[in-house]
C-alpha positions in Angstrom: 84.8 344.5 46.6 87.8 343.7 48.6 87.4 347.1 50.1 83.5 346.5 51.6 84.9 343.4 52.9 87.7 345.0 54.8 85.3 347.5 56.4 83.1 345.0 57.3 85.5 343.3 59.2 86.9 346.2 60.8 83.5 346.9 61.6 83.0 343.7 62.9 86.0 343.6 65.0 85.2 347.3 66.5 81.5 345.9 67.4 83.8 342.8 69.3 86.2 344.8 70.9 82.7 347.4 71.7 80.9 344.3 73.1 83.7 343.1 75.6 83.8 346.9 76.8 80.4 347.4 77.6 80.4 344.8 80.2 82.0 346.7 82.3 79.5 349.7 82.6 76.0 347.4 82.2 74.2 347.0 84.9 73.7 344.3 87.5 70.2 342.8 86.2 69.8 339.1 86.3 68.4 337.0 89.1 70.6 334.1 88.5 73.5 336.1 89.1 74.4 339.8 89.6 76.8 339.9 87.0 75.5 337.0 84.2 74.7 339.6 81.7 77.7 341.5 82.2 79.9 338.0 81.6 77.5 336.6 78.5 78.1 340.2 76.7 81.9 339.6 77.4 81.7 336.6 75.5 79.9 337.6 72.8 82.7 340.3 72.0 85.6 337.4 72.5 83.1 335.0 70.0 82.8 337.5 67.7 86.4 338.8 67.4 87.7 334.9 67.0 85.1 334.4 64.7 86.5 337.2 62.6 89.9 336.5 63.0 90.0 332.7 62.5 89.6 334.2 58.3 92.1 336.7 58.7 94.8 334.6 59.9 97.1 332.4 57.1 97.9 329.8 60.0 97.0 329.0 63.6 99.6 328.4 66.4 98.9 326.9 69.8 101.5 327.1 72.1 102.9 323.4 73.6 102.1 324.0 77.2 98.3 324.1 75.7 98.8 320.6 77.4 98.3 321.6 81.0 94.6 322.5 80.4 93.7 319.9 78.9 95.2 318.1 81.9 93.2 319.8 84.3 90.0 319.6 82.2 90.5 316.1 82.6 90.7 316.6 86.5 87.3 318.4 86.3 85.9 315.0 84.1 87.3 312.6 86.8 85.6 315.2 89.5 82.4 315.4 87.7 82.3 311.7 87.4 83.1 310.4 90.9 80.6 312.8 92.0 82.8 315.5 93.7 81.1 317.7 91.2 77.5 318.2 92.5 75.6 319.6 89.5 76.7 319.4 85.7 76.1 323.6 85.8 79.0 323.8 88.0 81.1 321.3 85.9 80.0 323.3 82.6 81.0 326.8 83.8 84.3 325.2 85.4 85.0 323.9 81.8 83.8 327.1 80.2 85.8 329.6 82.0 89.0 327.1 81.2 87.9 327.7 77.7 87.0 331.5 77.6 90.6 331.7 78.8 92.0 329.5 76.1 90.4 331.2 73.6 91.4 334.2 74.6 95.1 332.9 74.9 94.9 332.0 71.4 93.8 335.0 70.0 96.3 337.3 71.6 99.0 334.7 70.9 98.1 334.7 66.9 97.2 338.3 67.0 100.8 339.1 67.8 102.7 336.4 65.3 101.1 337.9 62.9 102.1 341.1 63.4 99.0 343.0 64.3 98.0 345.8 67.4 94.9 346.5 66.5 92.6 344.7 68.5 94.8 345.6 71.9 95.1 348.9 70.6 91.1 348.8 70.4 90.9 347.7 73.4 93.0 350.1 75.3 90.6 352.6 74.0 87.7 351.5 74.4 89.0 350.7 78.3 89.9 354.5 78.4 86.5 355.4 77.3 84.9 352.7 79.8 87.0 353.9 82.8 86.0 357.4 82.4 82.2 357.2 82.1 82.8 355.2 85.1 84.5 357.8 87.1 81.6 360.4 85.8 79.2 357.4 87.5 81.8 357.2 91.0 81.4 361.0 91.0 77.8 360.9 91.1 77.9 358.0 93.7 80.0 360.4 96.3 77.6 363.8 95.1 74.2 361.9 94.1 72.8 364.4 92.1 71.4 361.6 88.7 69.0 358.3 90.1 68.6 356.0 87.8 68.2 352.1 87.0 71.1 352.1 84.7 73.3 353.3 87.3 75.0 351.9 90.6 74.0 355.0 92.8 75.1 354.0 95.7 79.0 353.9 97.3 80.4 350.6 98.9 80.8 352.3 102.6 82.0 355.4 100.7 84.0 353.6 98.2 83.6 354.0 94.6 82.1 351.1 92.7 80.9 352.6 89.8 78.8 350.1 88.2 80.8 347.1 88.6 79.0 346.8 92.0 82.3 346.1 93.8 85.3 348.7 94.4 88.4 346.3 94.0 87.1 345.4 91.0 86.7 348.7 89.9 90.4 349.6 91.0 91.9 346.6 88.9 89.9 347.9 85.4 91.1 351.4 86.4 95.1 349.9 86.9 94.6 347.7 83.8 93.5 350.7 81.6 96.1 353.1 83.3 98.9 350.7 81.7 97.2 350.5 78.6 97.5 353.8 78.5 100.8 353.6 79.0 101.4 351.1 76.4 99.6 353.6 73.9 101.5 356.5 74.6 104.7 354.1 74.1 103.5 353.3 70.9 102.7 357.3 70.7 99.0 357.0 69.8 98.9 359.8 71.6 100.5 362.9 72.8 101.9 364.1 76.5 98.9 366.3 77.3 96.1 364.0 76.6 98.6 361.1 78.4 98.8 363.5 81.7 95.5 364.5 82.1 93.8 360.8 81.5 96.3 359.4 83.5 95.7 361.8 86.2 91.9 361.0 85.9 92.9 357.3 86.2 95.0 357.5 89.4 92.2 360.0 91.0 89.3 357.1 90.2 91.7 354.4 91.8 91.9 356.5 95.0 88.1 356.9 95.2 88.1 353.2 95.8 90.0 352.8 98.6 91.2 349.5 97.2 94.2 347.8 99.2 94.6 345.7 96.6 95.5 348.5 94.2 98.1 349.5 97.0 99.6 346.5 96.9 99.8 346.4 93.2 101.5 349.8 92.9 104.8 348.4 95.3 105.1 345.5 93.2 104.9 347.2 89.7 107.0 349.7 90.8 110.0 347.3 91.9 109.3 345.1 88.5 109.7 348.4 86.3 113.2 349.5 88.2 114.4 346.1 87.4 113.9 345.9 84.2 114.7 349.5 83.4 117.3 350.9 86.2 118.6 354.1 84.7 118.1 357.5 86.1 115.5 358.8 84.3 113.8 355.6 84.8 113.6 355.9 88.9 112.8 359.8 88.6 109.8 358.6 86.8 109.3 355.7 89.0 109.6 358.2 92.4 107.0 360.6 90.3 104.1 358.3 90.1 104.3 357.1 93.3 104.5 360.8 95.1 101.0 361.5 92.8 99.7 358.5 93.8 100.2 358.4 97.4 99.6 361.9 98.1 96.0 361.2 96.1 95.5 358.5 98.3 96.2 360.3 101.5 94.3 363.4 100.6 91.7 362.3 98.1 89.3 361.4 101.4 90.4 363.9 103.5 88.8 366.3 100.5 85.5 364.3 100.3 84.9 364.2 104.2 85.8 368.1 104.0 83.1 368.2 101.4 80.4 366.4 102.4 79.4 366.9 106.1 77.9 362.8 106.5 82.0 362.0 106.4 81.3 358.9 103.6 84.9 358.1 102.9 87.5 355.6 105.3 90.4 357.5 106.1 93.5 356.2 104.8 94.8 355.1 108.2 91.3 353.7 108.5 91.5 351.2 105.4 95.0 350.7 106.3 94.8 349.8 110.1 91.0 347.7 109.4 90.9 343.8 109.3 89.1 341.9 106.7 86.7 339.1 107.2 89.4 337.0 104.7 92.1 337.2 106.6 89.7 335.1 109.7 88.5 332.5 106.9 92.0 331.6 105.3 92.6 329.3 108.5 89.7 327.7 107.9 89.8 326.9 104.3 93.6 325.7 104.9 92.2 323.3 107.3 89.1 322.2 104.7 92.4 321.5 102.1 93.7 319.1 104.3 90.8 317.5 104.9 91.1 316.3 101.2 94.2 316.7 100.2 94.0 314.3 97.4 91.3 315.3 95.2 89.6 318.3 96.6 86.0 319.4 96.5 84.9 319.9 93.0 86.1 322.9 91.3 84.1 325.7 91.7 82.7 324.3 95.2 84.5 326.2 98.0 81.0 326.6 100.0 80.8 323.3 99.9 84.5 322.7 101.1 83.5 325.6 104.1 80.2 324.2 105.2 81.7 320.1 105.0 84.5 321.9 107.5 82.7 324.4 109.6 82.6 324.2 113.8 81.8 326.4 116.9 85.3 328.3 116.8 84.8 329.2 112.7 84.0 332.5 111.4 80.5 333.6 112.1 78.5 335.2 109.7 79.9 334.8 106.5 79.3 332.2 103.7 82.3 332.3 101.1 81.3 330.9 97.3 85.3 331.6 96.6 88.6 331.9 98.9 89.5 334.9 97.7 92.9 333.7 96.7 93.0 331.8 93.5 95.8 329.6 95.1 93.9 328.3 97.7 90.9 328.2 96.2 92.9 325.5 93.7 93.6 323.8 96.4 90.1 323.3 97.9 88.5 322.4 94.1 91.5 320.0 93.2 93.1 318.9 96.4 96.6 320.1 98.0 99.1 318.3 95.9 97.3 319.1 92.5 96.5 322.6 93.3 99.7 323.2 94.4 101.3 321.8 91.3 98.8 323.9 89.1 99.8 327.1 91.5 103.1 326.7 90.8 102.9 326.3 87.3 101.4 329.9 87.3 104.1 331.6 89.2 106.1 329.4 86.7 104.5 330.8 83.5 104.2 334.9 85.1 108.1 334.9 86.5 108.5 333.0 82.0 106.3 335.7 81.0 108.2 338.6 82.7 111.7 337.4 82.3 111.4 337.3 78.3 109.9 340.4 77.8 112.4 342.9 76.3 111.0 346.6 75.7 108.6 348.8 77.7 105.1 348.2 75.5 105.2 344.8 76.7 105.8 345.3 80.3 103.1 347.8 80.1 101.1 345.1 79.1 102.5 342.5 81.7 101.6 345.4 84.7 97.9 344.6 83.4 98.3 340.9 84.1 100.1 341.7 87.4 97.1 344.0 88.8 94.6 341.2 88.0 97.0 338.5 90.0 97.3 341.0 92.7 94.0 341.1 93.4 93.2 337.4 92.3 95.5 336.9 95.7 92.6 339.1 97.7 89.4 338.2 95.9 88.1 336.3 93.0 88.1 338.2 89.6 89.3 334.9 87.7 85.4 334.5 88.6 84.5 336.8 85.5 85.1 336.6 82.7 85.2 340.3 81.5 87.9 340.5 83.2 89.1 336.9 82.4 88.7 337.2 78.2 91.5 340.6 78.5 93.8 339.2 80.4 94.2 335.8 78.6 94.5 338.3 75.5 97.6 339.9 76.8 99.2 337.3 78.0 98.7 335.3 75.2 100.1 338.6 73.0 103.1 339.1 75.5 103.9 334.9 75.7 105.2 335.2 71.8 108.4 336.1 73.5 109.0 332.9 74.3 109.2 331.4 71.1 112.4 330.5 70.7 111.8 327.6 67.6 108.8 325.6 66.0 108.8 323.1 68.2 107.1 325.6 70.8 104.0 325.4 69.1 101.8 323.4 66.7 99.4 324.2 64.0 95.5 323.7 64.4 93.8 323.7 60.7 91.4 326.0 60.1 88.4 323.2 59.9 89.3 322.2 63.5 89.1 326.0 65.0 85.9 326.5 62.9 84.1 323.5 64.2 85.5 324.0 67.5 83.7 327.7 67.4 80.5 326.3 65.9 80.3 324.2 68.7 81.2 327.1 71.1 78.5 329.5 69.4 76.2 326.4 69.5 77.2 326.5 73.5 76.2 330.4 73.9 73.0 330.3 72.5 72.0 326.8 74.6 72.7 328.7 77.2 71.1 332.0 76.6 68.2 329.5 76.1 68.2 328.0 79.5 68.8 331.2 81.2 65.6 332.6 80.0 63.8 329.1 80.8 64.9 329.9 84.4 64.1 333.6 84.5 60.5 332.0 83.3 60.5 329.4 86.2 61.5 331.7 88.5 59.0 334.2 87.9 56.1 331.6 87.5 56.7 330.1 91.3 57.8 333.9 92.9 54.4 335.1 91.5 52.5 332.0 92.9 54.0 332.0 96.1 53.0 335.8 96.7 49.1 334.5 96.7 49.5 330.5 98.0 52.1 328.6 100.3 51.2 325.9 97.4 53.5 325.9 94.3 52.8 323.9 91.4 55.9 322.5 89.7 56.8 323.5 87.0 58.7 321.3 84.9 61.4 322.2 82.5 64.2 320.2 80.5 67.4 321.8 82.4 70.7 320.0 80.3 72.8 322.8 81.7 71.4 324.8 84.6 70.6 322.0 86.3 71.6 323.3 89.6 69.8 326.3 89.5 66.3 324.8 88.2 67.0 322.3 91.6 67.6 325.3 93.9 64.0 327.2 92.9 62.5 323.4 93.6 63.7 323.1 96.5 63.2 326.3 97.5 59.7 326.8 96.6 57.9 323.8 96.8 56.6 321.7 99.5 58.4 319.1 101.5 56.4 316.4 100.4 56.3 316.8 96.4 60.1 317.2 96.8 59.6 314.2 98.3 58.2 312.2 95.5 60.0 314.2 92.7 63.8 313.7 94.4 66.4 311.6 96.1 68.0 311.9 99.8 71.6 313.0 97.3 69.7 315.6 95.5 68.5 317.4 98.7 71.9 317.0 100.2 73.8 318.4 97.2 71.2 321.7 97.0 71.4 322.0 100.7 75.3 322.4 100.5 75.8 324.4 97.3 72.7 326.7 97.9 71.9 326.9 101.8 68.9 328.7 102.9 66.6 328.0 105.9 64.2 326.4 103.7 66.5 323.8 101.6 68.6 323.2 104.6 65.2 322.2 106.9 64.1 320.0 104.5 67.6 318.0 103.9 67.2 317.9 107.7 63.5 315.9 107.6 64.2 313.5 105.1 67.2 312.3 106.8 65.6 312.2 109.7 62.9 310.6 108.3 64.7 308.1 106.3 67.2 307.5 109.1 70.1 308.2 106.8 72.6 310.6 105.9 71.9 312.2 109.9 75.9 312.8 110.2 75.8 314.9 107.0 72.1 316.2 108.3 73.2 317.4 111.4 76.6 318.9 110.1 75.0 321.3 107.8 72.6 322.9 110.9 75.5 323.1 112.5 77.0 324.8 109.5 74.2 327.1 108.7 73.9 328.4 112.2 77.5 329.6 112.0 77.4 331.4 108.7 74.2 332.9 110.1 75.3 334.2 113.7 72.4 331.8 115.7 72.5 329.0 117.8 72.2 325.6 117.4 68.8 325.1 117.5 67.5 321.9 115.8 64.6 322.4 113.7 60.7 320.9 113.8 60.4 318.0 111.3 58.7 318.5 108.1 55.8 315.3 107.7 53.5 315.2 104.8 50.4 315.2 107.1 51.3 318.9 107.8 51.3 321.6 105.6 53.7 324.2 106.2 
């Protein structure tokens, strides 16, 4: 008996593990957002292997700096409640991401005290496997010979994206999975060949997406491995990888121009010499931070912070929903002084992290971290959570190093943790619930509006995607039922978290018409002319006597 019940938990954990894989080669489906299926299938696999775990485990330890997010969960109450927080859907995914990432803390941190590799040995694998059915799919976007649904066909300006949609994001799961592999082959689950020839696969992939980011990582991990390990052998190896790499990523493009005549890859001086769009909004942002230094914009709200902040000399042409820096983008949510202090208590716990570690498996797993902060510095993978879930598994696995005596932790019964994931399950399918009742509304006033400017409401009990149900309102029906259905704050708040000709024209005519709010009014035409390249011009009034 015990026997069927061991395999059903391996099995169990295998489907988990399986699960939080898979995320990474779906494909971008949903309407809400491009990745939303991706990220709810990650969670699934995190729910599932706590789930399992939480009866395998004798005790459950949470680490004493478990304090500082429940201090800044109580920053994104206080937000939520003085109204920095526009919609409760922004307030629930700010509180669920802080949890995914707890979660997943806790499970790497209990996987490891008691004594166990097999789910990051699991998950190395089933990385490998993901990373090179995505190189088969970045092959086929540089030679197009298979179209089809399931797969991202096309390049990002001759970049590889495979079907994470985005290159740098594809770089980091390729660097993450390269030091996995590493860790395996120190824990030799596997021999030299197979370690040279997927290794080489991994560091051909990363070329193929041109990612800056990944550039950037390689310096840093190369100077953190020399000093930790400084012997001879140590820098041979160190000088070895990075004469493979860089040749790769000098000649890797060269090849594919040579090969195909429509020249679809950058150069390497190209993407090194070219300026990006982030580096132009930075200055901006920094000056939105100061603009509230004390308590921000609402987490998750950097749009907002960027439209509040924009004028004539701002970046044209671009609307930024993150930073892309995970510092600053602290700032903007909580303000400078609180941002800052939760910014340095990062750097704090990574420089903590790295300093205690004492053999090469766990630096192998710390390089994983470090290629996820790298590029959290130039984008915004915090922003998913199948990336997210993995990396609060390893550093909760790695952070057991710290442990120096009991008072470093506490112990959570088992009733707590299981009512705490009943209420979490209870979460996922609430919200798999309300996603579909969206996807309904959605279709229902797309399908009308193809045959009749006139769009009946539809009317649906939104507890959680609140925001959303108000932005397919707003944008669908006419000025004068939003009228009667809404107040002048709930056309401001949809106008600056979702901005669109349509919502924007219509905050514009109630103010106007109600003779309040016109500062705000007249900011966000300003604002929305920028991010869109036009002039000022100020548009015709919406009236109820006119249908539109």
């Amino acid at each position: 008996m015990n026997s069927i019940f061991k395999k059903i938990k391996n099995y169990t954990i295998v489907s988990g593990v399986f699960f939080l894989g898979s995320a990474f080669i779906i494909p971008n489906t949903s309407n809400l957002s491009s990745t939303l299926y991706k990220e709810l299938i990650a969670v699934l696999g995190l729910l599932i292997l706590l789930t399992v775990k939480s009866f395998d485990y004798k005790k459950i330890l949470i680490p004493k700096n478990f304090y500082w997010f429940l201090f800044v969960i109580f920053i994104i109450f206080i937000q939520l409640i003085v109204g920095e927080i526009y919609f409760f859907q922004d307030f629930f995914f700010s509180i669920s991401f802080l949890v995914i990432l707890f979660l997943s803390f806790l499970l790497g941190f209990n996987e490891r005290l008691n004594g166990d590799d097999l789910i990051v040995k699991k998950i190395a694998w089933i990385f490998i496997i993901v990373v090179q059915i995505s190189f088969l799919i970045a092959i086929n976007q540089k030679i197009e010979i298979v179209q089809n649904f399931f797969l991202f066909s096309s390049s990002y300006n001759g970049r590889s994206t495979a079907n994470l949609g985005q290159p740098n994001q594809f770089s980091t799961l390729i660097l993450i999975t390269l030091f996995l592999l590493c860790y395996l082959r120190e824990k030799n689950s596997l021999n030299n060949m197979v370690f040279n020839i997927l290794s080489f696969c991994l560091i051909f992939a990363n070329v193929m997406t041109q990612s800056r980011s990944a550039w950037i990582s390689v310096i840093l991990i190369s100077l953190l491995y020399l000093l930790k390990f400084q012997k001879k052998i140590e820098l041979r190896r160190v000088i070895f990888f990075n004469i493979v790499f860089w040749t790769l990523v000098y000649c890797v493009p060269l090849l594919f121009n040579l090969i195909f005549f429509q020249k679809n890859s950058y150069s390497t001086f190209d993407r090194l010499t070219m300026g990006s769009s982030r580096f132009e909004i930075w200055p901006q942002l920094l000056k939105a931070v100061f603009h509230k230094p004390f308590i921000g914009y609402g987490w998750g709200q950097t749009g907002v912070a960027q439209l509040e902040t924009i004028n004539k000399s701002s970046t044209k042409g671009e609307w930024f929903t993150y930073s892309h820096n995970l510092f600053l983008d602290l700032m903007l949510w909580n303000g400078f002084f609180i941002g800052l202090i939760i910014s340095i208590l990062i750097l704090c716990f990574l420089i903590e992290l790295y300093s205690s570690i004492k053999n090469k498996s766990d630096l192998f797993l710390f390089f994983c971290v470090v290629a996820f902060f790298v590029h959290c510095l130039l984008e915004y993978p915090f922003a998913y959570t199948y990336f997210l879930i993995p990396v609060g598994f390893l550093c909760g696995y790695i952070s057991t190093q710290n442990i120096k005596n009991s008072i470093s932790y506490f112990n959570l019964s088992k009733r707590k943790l299981t009512l705490f994931l009943g209420c979490c399950w209870l979460g996922y399918v609430a919200f798999w619930v309300e996603v579909l009742d969206i996807s309904k509304k959605n279709e229902i006033y797309a399908r009308q509006f193809l045959f009749s400017n006139h769009v009946k409401f539809y009317n649906i009990e939104n507890y959680i995607l609140d925001g959303f149900s108000k932005q397919l309102d707003f944008q669908y029906l006419d000025y004068c039922e939003l009228k009667d259905k809404y107040q002048l704050l709930d056309f401001k708040k949809v106008a600056y978290r979702y901005p669109n000709a349509s919502i924007v024209y219509k905050y514009y005519s109630i103010s106007a018409e109600m003779k309040m709010d016109q500062k705000s009014a007249n900011q966000i035409i300003r604002a929305y002319s920028v991010i869109k390249n036009q002039k000022i011009i100020k548009p015709k009034l919406k009236f109820c006597s006119i249908e539109y």
